[in-house]
C-alpha positions as CSV (number, residue, x, y, z in Angstrom):
1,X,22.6,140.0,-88.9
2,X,23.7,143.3,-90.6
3,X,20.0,143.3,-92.1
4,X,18.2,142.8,-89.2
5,X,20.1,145.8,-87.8
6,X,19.2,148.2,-90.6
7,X,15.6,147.2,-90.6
8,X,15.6,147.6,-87.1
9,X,17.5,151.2,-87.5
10,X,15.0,152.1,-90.6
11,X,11.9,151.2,-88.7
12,X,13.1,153.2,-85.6
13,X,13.3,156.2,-87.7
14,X,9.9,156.1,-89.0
15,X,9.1,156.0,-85.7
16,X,10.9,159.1,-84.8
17,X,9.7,161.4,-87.9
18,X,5.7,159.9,-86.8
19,X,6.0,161.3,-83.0
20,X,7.7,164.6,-84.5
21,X,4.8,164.9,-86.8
22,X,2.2,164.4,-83.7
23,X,4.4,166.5,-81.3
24,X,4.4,169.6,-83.9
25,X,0.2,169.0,-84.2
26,X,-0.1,169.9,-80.6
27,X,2.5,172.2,-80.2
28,X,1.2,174.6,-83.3
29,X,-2.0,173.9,-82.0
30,X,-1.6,175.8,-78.7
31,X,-0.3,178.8,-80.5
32,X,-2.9,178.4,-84.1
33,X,-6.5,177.4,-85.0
34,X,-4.4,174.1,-86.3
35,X,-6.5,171.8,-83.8
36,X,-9.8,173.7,-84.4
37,X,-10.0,173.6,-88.0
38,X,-10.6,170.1,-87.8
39,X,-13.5,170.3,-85.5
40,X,-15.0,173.2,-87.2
41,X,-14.7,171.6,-90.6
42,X,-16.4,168.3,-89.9
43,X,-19.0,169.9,-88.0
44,X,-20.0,172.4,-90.8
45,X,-19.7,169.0,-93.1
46,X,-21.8,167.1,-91.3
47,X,-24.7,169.5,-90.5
48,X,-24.6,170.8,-94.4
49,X,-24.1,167.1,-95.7
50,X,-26.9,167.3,-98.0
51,X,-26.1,170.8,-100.3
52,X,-22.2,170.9,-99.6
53,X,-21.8,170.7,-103.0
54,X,-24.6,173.2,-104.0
55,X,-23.8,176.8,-105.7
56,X,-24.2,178.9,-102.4
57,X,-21.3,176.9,-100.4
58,X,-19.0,176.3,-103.5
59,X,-19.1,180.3,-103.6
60,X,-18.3,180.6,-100.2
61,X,-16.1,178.3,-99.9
62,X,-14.0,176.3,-103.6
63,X,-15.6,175.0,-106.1
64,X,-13.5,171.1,-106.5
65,X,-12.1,172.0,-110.1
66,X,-10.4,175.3,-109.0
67,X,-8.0,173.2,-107.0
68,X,-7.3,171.4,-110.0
69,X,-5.2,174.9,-111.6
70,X,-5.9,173.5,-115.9
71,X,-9.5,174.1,-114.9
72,X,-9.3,177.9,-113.5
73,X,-11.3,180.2,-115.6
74,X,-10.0,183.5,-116.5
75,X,-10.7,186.4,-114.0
76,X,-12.6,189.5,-115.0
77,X,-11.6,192.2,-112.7
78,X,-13.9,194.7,-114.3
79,X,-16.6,192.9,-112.8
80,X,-15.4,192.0,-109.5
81,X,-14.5,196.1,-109.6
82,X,-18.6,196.9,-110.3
83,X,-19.3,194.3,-107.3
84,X,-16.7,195.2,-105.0
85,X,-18.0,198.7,-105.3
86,X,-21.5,197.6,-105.0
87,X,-20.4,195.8,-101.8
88,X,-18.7,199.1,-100.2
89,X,-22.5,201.1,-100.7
90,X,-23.9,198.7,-98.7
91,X,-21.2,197.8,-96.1
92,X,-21.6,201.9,-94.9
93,X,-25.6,202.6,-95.9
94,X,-25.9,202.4,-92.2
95,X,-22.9,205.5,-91.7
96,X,-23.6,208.9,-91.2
97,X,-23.4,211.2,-94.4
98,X,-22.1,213.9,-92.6
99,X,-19.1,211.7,-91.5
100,X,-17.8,211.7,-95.1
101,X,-16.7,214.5,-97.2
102,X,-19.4,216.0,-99.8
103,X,-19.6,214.8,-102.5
104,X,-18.2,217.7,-104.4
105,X,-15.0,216.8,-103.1
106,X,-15.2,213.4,-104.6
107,X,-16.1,213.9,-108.0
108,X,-13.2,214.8,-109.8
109,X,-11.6,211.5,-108.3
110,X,-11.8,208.6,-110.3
111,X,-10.2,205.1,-109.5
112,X,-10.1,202.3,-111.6
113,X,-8.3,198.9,-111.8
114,X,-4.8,198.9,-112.8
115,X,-1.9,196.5,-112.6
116,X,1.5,196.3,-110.8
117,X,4.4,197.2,-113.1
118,X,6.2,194.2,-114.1
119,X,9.3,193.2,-115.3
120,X,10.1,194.3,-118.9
121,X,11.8,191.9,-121.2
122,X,12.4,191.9,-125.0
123,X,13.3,187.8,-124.5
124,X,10.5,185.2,-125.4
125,X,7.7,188.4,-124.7
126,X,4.9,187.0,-125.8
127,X,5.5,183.2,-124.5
128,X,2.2,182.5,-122.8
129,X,3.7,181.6,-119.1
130,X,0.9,181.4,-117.0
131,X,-0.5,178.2,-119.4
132,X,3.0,176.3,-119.3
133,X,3.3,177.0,-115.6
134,X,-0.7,175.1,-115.3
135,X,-0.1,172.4,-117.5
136,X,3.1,171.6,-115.6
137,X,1.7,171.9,-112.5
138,X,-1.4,170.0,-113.8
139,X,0.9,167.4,-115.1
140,X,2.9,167.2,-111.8
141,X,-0.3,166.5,-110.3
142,X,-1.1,163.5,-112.5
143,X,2.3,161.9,-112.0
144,X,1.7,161.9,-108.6
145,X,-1.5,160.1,-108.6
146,X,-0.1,157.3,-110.9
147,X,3.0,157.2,-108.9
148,X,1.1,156.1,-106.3
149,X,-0.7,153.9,-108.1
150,X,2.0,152.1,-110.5
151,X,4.2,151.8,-107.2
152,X,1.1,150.0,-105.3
153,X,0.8,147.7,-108.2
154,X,4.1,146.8,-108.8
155,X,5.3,146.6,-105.3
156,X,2.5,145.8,-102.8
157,X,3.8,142.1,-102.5
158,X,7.5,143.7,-101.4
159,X,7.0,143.8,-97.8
160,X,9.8,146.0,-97.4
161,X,7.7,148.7,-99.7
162,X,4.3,147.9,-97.3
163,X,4.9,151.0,-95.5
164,X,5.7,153.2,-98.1
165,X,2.7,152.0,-99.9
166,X,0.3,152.7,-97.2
167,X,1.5,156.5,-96.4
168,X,1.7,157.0,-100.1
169,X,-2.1,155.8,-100.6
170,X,-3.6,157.5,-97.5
171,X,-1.7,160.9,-98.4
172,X,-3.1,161.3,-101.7
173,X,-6.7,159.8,-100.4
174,X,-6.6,162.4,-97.6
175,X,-5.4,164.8,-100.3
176,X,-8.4,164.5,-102.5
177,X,-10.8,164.0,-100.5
178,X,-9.9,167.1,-98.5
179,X,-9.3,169.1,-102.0
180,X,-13.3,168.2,-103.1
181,X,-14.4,169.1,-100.1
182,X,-15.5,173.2,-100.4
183,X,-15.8,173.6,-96.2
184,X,-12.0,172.6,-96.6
185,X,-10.9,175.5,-97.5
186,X,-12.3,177.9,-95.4
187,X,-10.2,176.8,-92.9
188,X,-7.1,175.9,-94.3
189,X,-5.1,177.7,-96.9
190,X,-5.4,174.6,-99.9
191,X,-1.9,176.0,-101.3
192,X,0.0,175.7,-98.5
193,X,-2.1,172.0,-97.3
194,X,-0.7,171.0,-100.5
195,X,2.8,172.0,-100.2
196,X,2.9,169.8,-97.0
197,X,1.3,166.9,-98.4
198,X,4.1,167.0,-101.4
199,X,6.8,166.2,-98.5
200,X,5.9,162.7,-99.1
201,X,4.2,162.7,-102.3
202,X,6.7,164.7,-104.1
203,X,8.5,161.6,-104.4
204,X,5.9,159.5,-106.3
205,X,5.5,161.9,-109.1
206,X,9.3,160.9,-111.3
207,X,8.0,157.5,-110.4
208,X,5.0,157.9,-112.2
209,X,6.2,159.8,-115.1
210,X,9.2,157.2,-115.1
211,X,6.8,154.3,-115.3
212,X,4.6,155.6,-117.8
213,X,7.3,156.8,-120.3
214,X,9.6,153.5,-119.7
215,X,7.5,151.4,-122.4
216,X,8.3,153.6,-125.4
217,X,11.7,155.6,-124.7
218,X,13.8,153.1,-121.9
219,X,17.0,154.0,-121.1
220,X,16.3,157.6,-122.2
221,X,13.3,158.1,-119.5
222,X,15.9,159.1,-116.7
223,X,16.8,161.8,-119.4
224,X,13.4,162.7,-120.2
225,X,12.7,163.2,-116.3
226,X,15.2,165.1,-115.4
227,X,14.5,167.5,-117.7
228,X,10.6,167.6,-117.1
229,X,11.5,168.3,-113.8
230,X,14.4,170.9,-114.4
231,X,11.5,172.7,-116.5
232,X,9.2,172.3,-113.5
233,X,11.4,173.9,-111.3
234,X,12.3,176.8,-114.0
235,X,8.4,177.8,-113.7
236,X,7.7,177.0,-110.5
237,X,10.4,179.8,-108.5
238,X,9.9,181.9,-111.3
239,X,13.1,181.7,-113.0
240,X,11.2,181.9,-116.4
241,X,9.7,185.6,-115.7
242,X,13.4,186.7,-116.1
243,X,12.7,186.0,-119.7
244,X,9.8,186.9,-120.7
245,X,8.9,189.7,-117.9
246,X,5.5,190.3,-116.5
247,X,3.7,191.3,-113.0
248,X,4.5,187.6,-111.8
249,X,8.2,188.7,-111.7
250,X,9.7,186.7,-108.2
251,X,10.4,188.6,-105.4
252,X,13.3,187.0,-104.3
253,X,14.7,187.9,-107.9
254,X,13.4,191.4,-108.2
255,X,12.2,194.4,-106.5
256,X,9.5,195.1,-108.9
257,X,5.7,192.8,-109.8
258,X,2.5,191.9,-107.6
259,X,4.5,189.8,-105.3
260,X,7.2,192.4,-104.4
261,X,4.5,195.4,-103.8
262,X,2.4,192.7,-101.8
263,X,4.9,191.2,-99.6
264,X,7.9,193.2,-98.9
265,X,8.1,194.9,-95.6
266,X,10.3,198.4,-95.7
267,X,11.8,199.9,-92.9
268,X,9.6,203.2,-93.4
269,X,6.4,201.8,-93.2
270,X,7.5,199.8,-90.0
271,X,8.6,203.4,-88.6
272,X,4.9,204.9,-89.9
273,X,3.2,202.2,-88.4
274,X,5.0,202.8,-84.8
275,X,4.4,206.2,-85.1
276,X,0.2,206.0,-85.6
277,X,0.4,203.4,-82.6
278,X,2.2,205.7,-80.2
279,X,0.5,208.6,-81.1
280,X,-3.3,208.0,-80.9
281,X,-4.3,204.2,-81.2
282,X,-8.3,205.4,-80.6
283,X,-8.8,207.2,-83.7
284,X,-10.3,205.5,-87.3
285,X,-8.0,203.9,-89.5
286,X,-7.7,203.2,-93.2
287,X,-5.7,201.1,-94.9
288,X,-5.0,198.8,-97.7
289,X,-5.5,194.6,-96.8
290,X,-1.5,194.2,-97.3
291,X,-0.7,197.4,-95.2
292,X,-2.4,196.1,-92.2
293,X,0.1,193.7,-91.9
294,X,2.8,195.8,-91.1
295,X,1.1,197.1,-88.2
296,X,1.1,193.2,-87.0
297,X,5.1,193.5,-87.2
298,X,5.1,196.3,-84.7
299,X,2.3,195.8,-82.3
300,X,0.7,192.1,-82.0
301,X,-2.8,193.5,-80.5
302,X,-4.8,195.9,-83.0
303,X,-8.3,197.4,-82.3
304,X,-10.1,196.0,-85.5
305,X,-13.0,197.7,-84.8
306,X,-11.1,201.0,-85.8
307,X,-9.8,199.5,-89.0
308,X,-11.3,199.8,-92.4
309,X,-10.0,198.6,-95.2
310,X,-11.3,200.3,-97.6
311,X,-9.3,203.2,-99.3
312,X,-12.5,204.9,-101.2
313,X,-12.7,208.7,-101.0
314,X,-16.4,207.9,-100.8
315,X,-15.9,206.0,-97.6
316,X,-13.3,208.0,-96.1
317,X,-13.7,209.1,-92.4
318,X,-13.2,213.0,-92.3
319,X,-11.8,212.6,-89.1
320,X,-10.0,209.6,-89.6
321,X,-6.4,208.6,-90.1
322,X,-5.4,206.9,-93.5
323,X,-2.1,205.0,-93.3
324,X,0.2,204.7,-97.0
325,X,2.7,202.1,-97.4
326,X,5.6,202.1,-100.0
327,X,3.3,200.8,-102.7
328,X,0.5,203.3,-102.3
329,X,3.2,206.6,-101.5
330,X,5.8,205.2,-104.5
331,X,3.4,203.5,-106.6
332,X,0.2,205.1,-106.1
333,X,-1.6,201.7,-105.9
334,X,-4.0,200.1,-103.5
335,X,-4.5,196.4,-103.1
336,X,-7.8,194.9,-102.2
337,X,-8.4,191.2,-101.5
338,X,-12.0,190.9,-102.9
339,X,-13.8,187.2,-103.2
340,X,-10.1,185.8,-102.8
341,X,-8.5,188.0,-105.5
342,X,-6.5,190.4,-105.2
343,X,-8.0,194.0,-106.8
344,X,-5.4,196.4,-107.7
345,X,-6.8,200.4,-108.3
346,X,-4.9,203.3,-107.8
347,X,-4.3,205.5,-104.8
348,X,-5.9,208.6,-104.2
349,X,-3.2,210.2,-103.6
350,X,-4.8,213.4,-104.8
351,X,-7.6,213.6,-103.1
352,X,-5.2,213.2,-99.4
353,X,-3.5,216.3,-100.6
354,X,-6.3,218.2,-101.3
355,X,-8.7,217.6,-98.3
356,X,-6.2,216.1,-95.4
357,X,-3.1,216.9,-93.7
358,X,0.2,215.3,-94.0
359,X,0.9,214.5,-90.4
360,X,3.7,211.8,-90.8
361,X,6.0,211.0,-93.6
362,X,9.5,209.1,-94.3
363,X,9.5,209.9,-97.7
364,X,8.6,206.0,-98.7
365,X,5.0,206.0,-96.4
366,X,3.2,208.6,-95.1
367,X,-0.2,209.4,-92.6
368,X,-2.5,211.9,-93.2
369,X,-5.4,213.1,-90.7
């Protein structure tokens, strides 16, 4: 009797977690593009069905092995610098020259790619991070997949496990499918899709590594888990930067590296922001990519046509307003998402001094006109 109750209990659950699941779909859906990125993605499959996995739409949209992170090539920013300038001639051919300063104004400004200071460490310096953080990842991955396999072999006669078996297998179809897929990801972040998936998958990846270890160590595979896993973790929330130091350092840990200068919101650039929006909202902004987003925090409507995101003295508006956060007042660094990467060049500081006004400044972001 006892059993029948818990089944009944365990199934009524399930139950409970599926309509929460549905009822979040619709509600995020009203407030998101959650319910249109379906439609829009199996349209643009259909109707491109025959090259979706040519070079033209794996550019625009993710080549499959990317998603797989052992597979990512290394990035040469000095090229992506010579094309993201190359873009930014063309994107203003059509402008007015006599919009922009001359260019003897310009030519004693150079900008160049440069990186956000990282954490400095004397402790394991030259440990390569980035690779053990891939092949962990990459491994994590695998575990998962056999997980879900070697618990579908070995338990797909339990009735009890039925269930489990079938959201386990239709998770991690939907999962790769959806991965190799390049429309995919032009309408859904693939990081974050994969971070939801692993609310049920996560727990099929010990049982795969469990499984396929068992054979040769037994009773020290729980050992041998664990500490994959604590590893895992270490590398994952970036506990291992601590050591060795580097750009990557985690915000939550530190106030310095990529993440922090991308990220964190200060109070001064909140006040900056306010300020531009009060005092003349017609005028031509530019900005950096990660300082636009501040402006979201204070006002939730924002005339993109007067935006540019672009901080290039060649490009520069001589009427225009040009908005620095912390990281380009403090740091003298501009950020520039560029074919999905993130391009970091100095500021030109400089050249604001020498041919604008400073008409707003809290000491930590300023505005010049």
């Amino acid at each position: 009797m006892e059993k029948i109750k818990y089944k009944e209990n365990r199934n009524n659950n399930i139950i409970l977690i599926a309509i929460l699941f549905v009822f979040l779909f619709f509600w995020y859906s009203q407030l998101t593009n959650t319910l249109g990125g379906p439609i829009y993605f199996i349209r643009d499959s259909f109707s491109n069905l025959g090259n979706i996995f040519s070079e033209d739409v794996q550019v625009e949209g993710n080549f499959p092995l990317q998603n797989i992170l052992l597979f990512s090539k290394k990035v040469d920013y000095g090229k992506e610098w010579a094309e993201y300038n190359n873009q930014i001639k063309k994107k203003y051919n059509n402008f007015s020259e006599d919009i922009f300063y001359p260019k003897e104004r310009i030519s004693n400004t150079q900008q160049s790619i440069i990186f956000s200071k990282g954490l400095e460490s004397n402790i394991y310096p030259n440990l390569n991070v980035p690779f053990l953080r891939t092949l962990f990842e990459f491994m994590g991955r695998l575990f998962i997949v056999l997980g879900v396999l070697f618990f579908f072999i070995f338990s797909r006669k339990i009735k009890d496990k039925i269930l489990l078996n079938i959201i386990g297998l239709c998770f991690l179809g939907f999962l790769i499918i959806f991965t190799f897929l390049p429309f995919f990801s032009l309408y859904y972040d693939l990081p974050r899709f994969y971070q939801q998936f692993l609310i049920i998958l996560s727990i099929f990846s010990p049982i795969g590594f469990f499984i396929l270890i068992n054979p040769i160590f037994k009773n020290k595979s729980y050992i041998l888990v664990a500490l994959f896993f604590i590893i895992y973790s270490i590398l994952s929330l970036g506990l291992i930067y601590q050591l060795t130091g580097g750009t990557s350092a985690a915000m939550r840990l530190n106030n310095i590296g990529f993440e922090y200068d991308t990220r964190y919101n200060h109070g001064s650039e909140l006040t900056s922001a306010f300020w531009i929006i009060q005092k003349d909202y017609s005028k031509d902004l530019y900005l950096d990519n990660h300082a636009l987003l501040r402006f979201f925090l204070v006002e939730n409507s924002i005339p993109k046509k007067n935006i540019f995101q672009d901080v290039i003295p060649t490009i520069i508006n001589k009427n225009a307003y040009v908005y620095s956060g912390y990281t380009n007042a403090i740091k003298e660094v501009t950020i520039k998402t560029y074919n999905r990467l993130p391009l970091s060049f100095n500021f030109p500081t400089e050249f604001l001094d020498d041919n604008k006004n400073k008409v707003y400044s809290t000491g930590e972001s300023e505005i010049f006109k």
